[in-house]
N, CA, C and O atoms as a printed pandas DataFrame, in Angstrom:
     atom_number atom_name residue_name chain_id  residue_number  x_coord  y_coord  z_coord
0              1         N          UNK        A               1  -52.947  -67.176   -2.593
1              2        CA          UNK        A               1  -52.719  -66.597   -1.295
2              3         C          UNK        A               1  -53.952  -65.792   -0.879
3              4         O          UNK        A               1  -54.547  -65.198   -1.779
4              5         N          UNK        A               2  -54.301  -65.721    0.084
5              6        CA          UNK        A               2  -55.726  -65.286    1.046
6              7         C          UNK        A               2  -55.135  -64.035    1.196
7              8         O          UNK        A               2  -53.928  -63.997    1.433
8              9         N          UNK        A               3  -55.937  -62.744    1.073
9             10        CA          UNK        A               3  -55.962  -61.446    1.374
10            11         C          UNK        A               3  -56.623  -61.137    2.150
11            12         O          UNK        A               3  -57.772  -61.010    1.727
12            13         N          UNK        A               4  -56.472  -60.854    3.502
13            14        CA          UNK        A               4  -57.755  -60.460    4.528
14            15         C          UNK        A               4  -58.485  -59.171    4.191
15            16         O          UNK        A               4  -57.587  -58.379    4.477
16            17         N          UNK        A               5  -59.475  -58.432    3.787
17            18        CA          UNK        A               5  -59.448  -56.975    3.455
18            19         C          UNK        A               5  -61.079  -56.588    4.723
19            20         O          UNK        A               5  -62.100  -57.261    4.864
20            21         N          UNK        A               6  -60.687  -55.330    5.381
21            22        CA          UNK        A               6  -61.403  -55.604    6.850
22            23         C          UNK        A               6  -62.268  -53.889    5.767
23            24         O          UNK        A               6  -61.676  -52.955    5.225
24            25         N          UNK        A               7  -63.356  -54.094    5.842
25            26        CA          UNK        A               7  -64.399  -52.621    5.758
26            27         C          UNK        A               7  -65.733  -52.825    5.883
27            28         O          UNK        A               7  -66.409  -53.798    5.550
28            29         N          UNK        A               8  -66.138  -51.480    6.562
29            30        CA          UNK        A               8  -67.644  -51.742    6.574
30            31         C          UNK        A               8  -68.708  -51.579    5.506
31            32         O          UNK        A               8  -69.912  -51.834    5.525
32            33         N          UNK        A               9  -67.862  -51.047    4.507
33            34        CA          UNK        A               9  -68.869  -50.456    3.818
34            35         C          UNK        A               9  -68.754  -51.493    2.393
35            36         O          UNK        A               9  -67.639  -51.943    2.126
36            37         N          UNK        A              10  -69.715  -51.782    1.668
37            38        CA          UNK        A              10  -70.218  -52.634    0.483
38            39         C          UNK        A              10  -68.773  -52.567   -0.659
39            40         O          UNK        A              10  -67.742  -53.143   -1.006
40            41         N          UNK        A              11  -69.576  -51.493   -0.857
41            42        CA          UNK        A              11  -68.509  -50.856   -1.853
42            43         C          UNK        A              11  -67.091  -50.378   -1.616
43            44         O          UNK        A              11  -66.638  -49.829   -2.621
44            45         N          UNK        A              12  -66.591  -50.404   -1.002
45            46        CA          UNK        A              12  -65.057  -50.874   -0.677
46            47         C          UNK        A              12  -64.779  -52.063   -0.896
47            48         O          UNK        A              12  -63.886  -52.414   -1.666
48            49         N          UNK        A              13  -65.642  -52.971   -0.130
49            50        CA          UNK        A              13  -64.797  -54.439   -0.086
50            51         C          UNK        A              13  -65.012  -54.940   -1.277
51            52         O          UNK        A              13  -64.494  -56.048   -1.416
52            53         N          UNK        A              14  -65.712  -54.451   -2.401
53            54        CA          UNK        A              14  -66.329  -55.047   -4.239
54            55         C          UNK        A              14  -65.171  -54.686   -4.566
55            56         O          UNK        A              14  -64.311  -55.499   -4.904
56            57         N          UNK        A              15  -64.897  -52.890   -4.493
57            58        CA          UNK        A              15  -63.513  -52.628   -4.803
58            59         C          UNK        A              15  -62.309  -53.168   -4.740
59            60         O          UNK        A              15  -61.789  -53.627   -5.757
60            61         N          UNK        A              16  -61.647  -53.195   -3.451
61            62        CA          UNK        A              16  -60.214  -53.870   -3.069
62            63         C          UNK        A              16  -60.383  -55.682   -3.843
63            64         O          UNK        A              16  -59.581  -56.342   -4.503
64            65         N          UNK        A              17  -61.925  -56.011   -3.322
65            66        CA          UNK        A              17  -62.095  -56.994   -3.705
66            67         C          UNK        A              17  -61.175  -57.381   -5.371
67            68         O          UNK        A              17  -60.180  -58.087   -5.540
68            69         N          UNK        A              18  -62.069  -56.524   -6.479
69            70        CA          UNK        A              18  -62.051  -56.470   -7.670
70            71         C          UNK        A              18  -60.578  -56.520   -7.853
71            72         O          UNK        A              18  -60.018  -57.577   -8.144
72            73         N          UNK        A              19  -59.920  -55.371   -7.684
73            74        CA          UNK        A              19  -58.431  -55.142   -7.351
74            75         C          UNK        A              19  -57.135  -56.355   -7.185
75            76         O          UNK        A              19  -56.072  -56.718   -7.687
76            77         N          UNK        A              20  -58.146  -56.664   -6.046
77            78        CA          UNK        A              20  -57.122  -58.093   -5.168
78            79         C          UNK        A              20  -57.005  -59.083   -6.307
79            80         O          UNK        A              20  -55.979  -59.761   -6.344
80            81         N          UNK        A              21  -58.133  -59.290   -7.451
81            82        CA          UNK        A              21  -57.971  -60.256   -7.538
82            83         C          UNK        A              21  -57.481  -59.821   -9.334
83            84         O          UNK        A              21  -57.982  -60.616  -10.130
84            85         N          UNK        A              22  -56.951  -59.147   -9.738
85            86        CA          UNK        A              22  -55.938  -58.054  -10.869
86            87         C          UNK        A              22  -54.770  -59.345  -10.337
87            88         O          UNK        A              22  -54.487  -60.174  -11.201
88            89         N          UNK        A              23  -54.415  -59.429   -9.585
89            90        CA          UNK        A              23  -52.627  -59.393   -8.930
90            91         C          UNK        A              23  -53.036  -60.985   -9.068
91            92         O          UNK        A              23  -54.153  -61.407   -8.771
92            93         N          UNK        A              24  -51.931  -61.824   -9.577
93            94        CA          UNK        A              24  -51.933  -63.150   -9.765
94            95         C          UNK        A              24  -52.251  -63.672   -8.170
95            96         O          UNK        A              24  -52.106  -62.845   -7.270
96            97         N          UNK        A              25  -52.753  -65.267   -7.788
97            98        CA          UNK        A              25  -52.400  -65.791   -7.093
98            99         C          UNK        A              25  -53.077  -65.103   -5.709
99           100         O          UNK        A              25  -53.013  -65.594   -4.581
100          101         N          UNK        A              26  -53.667  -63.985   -6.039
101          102        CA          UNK        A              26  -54.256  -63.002   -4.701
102          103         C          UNK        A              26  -55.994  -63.581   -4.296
103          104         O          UNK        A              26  -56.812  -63.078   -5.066
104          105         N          UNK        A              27  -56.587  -64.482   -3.284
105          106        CA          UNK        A              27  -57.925  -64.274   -3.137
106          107         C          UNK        A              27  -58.237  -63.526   -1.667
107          108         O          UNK        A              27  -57.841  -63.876   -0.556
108          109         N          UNK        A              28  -58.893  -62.634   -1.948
109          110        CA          UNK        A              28  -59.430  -61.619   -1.071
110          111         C          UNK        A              28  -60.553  -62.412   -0.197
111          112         O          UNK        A              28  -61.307  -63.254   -0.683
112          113         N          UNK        A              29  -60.547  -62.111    0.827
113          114        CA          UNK        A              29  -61.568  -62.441    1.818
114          115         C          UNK        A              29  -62.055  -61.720    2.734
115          116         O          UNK        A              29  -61.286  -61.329    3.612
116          117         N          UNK        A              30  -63.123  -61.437    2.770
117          118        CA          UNK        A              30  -64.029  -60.138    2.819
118          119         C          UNK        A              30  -64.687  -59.668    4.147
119          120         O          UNK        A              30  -65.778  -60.160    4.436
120          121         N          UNK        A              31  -64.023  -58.605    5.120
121          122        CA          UNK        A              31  -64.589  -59.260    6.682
122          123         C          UNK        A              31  -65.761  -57.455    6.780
123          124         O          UNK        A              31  -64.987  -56.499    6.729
124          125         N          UNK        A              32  -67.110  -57.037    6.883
125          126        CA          UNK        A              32  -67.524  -56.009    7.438
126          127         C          UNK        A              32  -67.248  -56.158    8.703
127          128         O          UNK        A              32  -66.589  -55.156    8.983
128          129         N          UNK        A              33  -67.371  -56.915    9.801
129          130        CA          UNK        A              33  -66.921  -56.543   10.994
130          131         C          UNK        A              33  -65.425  -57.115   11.465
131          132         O          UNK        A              33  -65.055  -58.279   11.317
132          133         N          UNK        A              34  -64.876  -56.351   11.889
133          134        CA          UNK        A              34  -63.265  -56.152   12.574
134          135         C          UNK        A              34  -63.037  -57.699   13.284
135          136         O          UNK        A              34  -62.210  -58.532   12.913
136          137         N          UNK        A              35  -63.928  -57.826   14.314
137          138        CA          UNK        A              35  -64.070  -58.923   15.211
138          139         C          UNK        A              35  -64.095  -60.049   14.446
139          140         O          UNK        A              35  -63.283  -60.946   14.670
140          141         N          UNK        A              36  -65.233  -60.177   13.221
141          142        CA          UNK        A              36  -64.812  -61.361   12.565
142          143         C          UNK        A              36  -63.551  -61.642   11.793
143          144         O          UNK        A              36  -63.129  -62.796   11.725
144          145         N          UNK        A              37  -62.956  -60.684   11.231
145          146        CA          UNK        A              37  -61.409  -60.809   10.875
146          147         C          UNK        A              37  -60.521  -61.208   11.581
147          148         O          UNK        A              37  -59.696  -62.068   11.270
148          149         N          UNK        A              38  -60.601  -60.582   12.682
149          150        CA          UNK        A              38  -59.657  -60.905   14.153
150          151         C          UNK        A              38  -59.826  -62.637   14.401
151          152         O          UNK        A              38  -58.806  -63.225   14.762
152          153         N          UNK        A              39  -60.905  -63.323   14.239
153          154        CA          UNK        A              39  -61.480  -64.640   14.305
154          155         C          UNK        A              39  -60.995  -65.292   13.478
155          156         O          UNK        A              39  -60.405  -66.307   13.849
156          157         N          UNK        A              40  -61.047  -64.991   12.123
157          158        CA          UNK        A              40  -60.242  -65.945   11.070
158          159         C          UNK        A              40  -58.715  -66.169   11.086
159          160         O          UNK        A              40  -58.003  -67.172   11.051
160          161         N          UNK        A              41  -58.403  -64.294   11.181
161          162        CA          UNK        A              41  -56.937  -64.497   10.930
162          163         C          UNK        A              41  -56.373  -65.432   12.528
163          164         O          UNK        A              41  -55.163  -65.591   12.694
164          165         N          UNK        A              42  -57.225  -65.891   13.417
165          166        CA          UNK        A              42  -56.231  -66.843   14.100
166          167         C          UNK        A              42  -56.339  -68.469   13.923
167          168         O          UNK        A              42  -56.184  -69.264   14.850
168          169         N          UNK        A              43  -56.546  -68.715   12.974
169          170        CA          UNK        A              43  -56.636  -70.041   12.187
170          171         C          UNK        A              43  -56.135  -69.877   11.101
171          172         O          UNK        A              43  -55.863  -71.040   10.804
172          173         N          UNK        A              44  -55.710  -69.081   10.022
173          174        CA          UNK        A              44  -54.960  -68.730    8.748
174          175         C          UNK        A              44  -54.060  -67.701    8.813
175          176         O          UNK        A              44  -54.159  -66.672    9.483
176          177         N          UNK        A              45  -53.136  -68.050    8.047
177          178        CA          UNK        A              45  -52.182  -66.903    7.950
178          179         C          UNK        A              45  -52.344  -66.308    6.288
179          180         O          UNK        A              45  -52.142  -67.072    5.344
180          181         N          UNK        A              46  -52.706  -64.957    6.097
181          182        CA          UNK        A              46  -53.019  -64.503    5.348
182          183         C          UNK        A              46  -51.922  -63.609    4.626
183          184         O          UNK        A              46  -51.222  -62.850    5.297
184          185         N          UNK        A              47  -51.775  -63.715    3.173
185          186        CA          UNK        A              47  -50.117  -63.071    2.857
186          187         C          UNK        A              47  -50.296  -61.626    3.467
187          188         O          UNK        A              47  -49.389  -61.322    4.242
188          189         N          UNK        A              48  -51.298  -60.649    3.274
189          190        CA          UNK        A              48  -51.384  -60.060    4.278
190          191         C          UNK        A              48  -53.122  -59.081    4.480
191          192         O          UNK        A              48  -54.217  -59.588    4.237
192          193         N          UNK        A              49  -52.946  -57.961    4.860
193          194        CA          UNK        A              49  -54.603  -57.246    5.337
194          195         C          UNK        A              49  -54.620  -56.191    5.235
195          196         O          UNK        A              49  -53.790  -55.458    5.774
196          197         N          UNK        A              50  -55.628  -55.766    4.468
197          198        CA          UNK        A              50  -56.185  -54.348    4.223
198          199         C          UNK        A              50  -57.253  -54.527    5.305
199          200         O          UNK        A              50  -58.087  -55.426    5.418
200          201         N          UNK        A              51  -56.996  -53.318    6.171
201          202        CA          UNK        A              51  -57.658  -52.450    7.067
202          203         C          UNK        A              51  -58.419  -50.878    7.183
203          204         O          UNK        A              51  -57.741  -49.915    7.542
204          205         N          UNK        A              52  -59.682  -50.746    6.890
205          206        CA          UNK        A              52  -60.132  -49.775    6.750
206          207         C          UNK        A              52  -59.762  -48.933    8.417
207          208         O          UNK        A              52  -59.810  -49.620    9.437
208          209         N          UNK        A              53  -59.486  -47.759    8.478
209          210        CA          UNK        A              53  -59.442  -47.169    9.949
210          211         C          UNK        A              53  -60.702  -46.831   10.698
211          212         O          UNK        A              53  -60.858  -46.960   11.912
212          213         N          UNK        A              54  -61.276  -46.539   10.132
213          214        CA          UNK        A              54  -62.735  -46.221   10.880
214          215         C          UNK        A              54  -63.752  -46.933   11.050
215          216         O          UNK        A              54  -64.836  -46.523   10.636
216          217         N          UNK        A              55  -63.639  -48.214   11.722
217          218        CA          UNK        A              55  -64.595  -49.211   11.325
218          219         C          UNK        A              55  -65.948  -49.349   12.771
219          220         O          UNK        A              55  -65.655  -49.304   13.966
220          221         N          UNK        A              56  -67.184  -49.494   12.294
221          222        CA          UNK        A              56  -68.070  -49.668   13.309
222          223         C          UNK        A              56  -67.774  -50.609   14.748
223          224         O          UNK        A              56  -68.066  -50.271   15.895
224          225         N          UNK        A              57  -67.116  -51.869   14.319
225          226        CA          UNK        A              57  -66.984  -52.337   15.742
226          227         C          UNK        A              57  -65.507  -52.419   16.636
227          228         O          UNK        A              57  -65.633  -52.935   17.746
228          229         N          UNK        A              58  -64.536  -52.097   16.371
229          230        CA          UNK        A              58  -63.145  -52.079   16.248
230          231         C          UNK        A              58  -62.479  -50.892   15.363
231          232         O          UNK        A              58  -62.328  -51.076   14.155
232          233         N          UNK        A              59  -62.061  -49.614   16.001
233          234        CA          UNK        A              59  -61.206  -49.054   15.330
234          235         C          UNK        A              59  -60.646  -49.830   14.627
235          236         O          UNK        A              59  -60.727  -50.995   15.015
236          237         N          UNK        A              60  -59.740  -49.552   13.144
237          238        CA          UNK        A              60  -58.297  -49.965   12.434
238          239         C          UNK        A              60  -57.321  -50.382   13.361
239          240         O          UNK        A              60  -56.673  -51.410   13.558
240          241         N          UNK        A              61  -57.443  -48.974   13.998
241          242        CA          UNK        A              61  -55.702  -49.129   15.138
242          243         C          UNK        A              61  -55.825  -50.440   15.962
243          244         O          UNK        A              61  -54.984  -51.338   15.913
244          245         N          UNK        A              62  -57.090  -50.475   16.821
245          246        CA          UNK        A              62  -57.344  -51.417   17.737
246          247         C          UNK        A              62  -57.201  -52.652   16.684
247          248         O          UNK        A              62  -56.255  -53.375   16.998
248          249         N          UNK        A              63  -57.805  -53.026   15.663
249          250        CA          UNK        A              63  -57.689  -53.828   14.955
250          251         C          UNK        A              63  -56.027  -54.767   14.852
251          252         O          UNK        A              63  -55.612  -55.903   15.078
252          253         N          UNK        A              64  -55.606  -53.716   14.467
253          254        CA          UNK        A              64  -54.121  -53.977   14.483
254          255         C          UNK        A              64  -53.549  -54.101   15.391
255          256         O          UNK        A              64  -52.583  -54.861   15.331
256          257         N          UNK        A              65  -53.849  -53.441   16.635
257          258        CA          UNK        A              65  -53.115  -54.024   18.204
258          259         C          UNK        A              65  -53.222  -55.495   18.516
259          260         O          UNK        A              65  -52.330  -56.242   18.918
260          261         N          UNK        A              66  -54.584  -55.789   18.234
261          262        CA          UNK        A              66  -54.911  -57.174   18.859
262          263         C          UNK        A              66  -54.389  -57.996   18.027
263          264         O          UNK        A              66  -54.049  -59.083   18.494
264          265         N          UNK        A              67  -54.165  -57.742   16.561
265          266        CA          UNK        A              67  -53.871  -58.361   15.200
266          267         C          UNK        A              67  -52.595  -59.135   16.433
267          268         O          UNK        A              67  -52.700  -60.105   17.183
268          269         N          UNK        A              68  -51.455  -58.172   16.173
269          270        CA          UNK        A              68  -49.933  -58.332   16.888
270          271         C          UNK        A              68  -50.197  -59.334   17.962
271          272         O          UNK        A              68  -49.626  -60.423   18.028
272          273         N          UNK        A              69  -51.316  -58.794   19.004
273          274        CA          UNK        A              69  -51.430  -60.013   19.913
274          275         C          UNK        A              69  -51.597  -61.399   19.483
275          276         O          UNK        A              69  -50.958  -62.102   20.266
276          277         N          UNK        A              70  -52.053  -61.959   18.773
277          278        CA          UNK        A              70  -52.396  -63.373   18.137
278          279         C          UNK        A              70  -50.966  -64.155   17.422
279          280         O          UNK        A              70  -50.084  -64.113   16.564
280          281         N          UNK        A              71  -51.381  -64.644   18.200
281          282        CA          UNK        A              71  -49.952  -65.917   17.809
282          283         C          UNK        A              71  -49.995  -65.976   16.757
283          284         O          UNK        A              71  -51.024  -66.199   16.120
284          285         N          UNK        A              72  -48.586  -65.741   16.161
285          286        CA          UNK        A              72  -48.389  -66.044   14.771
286          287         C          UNK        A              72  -48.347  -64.702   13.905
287          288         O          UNK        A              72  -47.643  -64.679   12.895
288          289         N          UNK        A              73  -49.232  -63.373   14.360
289          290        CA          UNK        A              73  -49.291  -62.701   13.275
290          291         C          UNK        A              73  -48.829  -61.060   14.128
291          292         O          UNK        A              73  -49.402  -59.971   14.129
292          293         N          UNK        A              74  -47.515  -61.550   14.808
293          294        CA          UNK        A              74  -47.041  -60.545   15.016
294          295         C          UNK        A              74  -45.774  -59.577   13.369
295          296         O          UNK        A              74  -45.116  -58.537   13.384
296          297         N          UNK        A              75  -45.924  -60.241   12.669
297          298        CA          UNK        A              75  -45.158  -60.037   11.166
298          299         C          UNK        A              75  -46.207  -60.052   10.445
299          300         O          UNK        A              75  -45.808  -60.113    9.283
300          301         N          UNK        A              76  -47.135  -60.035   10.462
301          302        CA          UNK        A              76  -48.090  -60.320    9.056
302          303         C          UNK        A              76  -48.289  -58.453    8.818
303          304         O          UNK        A              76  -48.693  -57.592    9.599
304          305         N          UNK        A              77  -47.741  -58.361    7.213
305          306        CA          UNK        A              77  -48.294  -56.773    6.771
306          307         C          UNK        A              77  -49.691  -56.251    6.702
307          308         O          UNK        A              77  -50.568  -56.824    6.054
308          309         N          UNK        A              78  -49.776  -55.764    7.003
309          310        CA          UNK        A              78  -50.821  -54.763    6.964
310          311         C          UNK        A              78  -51.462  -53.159    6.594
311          312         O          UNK        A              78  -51.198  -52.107    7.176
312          313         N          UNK        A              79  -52.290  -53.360    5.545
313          314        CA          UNK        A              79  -52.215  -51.799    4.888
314          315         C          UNK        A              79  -53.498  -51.429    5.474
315          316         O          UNK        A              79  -54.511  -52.117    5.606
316          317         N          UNK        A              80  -53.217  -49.918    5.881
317          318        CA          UNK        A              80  -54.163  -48.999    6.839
318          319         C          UNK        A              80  -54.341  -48.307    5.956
319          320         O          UNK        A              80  -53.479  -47.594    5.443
320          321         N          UNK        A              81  -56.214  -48.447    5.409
321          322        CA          UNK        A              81  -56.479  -47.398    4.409
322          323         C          UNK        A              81  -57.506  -46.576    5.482
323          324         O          UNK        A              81  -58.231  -47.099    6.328
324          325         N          UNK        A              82  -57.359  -45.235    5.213
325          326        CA          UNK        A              82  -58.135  -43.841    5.644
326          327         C          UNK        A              82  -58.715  -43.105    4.829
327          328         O          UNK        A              82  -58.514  -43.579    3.710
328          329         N          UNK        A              83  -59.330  -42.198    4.771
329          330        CA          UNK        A              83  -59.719  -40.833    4.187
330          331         C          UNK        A              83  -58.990  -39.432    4.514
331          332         O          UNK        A              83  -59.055  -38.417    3.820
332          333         N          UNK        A              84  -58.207  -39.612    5.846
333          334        CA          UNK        A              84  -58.099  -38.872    6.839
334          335         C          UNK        A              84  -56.186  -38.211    6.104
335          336         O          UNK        A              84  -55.674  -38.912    5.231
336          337         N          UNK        A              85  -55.708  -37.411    6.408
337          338        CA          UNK        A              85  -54.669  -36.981    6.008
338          339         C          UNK        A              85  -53.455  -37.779    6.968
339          340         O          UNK        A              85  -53.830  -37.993    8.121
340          341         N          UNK        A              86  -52.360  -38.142    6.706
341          342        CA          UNK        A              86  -51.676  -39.083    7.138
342          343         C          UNK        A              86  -51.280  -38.206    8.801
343          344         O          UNK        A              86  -51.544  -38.358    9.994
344          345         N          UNK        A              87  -50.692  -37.492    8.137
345          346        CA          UNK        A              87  -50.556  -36.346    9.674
346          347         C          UNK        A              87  -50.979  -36.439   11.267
347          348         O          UNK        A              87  -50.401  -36.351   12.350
348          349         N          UNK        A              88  -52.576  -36.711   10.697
349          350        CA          UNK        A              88  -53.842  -37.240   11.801
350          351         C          UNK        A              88  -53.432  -38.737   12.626
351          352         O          UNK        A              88  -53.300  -38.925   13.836
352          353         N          UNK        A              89  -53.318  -39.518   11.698
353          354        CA          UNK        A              89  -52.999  -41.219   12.554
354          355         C          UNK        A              89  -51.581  -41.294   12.658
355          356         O          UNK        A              89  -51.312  -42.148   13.503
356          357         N          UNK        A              90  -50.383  -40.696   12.096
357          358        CA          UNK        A              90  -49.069  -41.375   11.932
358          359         C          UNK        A              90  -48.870  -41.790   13.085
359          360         O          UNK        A              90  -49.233  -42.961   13.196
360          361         N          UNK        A              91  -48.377  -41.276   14.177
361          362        CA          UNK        A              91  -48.134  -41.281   15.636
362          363         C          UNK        A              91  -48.413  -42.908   15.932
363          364         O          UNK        A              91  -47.647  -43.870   15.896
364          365         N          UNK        A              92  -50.112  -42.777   16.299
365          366        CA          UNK        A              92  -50.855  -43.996   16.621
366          367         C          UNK        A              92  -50.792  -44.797   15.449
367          368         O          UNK        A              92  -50.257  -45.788   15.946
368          369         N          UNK        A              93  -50.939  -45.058   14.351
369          370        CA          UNK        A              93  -50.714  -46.020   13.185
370          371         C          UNK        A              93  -49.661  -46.909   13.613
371          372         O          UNK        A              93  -49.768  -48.093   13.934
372          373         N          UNK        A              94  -48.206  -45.888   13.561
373          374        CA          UNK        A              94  -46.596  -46.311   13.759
374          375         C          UNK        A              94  -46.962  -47.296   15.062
375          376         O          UNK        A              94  -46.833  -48.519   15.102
376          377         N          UNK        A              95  -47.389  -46.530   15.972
377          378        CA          UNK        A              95  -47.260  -47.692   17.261
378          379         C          UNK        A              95  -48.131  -49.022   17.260
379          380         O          UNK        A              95  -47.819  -49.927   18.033
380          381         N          UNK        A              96  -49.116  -49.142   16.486
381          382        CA          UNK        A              96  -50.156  -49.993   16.275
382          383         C          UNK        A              96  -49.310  -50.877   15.531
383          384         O          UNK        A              96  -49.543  -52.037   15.871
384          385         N          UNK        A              97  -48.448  -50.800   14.680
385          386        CA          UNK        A              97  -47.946  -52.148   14.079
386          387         C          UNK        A              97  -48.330  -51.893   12.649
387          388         O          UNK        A              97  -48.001  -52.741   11.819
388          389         N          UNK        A              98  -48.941  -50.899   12.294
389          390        CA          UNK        A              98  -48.736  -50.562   10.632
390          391         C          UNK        A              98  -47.603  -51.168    9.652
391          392         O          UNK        A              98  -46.411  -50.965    9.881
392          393         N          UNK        A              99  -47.982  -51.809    8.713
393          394        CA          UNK        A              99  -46.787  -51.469    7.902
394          395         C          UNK        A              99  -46.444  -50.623    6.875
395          396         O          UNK        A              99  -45.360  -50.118    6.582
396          397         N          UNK        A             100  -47.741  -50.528    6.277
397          398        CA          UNK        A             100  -47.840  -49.373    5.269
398          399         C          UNK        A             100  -49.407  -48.868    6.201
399          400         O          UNK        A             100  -50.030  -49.282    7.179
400          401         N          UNK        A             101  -49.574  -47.311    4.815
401          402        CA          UNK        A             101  -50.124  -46.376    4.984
402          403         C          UNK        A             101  -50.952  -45.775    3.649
403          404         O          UNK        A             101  -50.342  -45.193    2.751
404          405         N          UNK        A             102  -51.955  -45.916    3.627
405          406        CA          UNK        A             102  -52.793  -45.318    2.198
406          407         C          UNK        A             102  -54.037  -44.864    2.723
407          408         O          UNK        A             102  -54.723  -45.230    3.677
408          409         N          UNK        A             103  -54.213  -43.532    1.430
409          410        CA          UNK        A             103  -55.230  -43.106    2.185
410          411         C          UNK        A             103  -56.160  -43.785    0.591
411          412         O          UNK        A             103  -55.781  -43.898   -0.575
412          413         N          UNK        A             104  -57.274  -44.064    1.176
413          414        CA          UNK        A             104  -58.182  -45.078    0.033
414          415         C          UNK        A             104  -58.175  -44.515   -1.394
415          416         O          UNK        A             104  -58.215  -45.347   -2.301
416          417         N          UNK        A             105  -58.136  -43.446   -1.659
417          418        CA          UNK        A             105  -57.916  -42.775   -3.202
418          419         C          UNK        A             105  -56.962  -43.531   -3.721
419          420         O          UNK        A             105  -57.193  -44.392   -4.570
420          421         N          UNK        A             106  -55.428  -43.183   -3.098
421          422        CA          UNK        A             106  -54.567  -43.756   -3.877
422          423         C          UNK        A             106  -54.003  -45.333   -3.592
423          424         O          UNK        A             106  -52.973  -45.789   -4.089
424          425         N          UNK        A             107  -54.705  -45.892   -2.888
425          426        CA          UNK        A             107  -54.591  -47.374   -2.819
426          427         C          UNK        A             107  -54.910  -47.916   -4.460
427          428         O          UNK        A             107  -54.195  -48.459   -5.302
428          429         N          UNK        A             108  -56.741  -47.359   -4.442
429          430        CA          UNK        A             108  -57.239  -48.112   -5.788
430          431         C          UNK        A             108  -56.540  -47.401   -7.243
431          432         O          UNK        A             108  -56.470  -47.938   -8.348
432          433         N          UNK        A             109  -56.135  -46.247   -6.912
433          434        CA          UNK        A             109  -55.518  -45.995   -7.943
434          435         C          UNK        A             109  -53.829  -47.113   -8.229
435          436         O          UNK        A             109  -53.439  -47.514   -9.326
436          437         N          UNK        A             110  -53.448  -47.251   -7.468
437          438        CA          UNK        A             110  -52.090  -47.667   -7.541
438          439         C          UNK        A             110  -52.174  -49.273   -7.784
439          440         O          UNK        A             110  -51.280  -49.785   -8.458
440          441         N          UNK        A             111  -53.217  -50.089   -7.260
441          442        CA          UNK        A             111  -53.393  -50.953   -7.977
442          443         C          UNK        A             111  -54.052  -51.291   -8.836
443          444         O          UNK        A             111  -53.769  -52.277   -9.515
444          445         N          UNK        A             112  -55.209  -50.489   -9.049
445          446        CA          UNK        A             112  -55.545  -50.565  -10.472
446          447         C          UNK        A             112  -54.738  -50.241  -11.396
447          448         O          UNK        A             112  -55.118  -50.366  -12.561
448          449         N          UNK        A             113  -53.390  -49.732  -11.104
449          450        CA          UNK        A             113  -52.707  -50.017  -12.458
450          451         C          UNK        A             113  -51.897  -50.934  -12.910
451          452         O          UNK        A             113  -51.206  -50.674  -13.894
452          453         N          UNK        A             114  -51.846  -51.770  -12.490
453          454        CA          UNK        A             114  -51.582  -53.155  -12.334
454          455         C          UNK        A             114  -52.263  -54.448  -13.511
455          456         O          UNK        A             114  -52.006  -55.639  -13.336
């Protein structure tokens, strides 16, 4: 199963990368810009997408609005990783179509134990 995982930065996507692929049956596919994710996921359906929130060309949130718009992937899960304290995005996250919520510490912790 294809993992979409959306970040700008190197070393995140090695990470989740590394991670993704712990979990049987999981291949990660690796987008630095938002826009090109948005591009794939409308030709594949991906079991589901890690979304960094702060990304250079596409907020997270926006990410995930348009996600919903695209045929087909108004159900597809999606995990919103931050730095930011949950407090800050819940509001806008919730309405964006979030399904879960991690802030990047305890993402890699929780599946690295796996």
């Amino acid at each position: 199963m294809h993992v979409a995982v959306v970040d700008d930065q190197e070393s995140s996507l090695a990470g989740f990368s590394q991670i993704l692929r712990r979990v049987a049956d999981l291949e990660p596919i690796c987008f630095k810009k938002a826009s090109d994710a948005l591009h794939w996921v409308g030709g594949v359906d991906p079991a589901f997408i890690v979304v960094k929130s702060a990304l250079a060309d596409i907020p997270g949130i926006d990410f995930i609005r348009r996600l919903r718009l695209t045929d087909g992937r108004k159900d597809t899960p999606v995990i919103f990783t931050t730095g930011k304290p949950d407090r800050e995005l819940r509001p806008r996250r919730s309405k964006s179509g979030s399904m879960h919520f991690s802030r990047n510490r305890s993402i890699r912790r929780s599946f690295s134990r796996t």
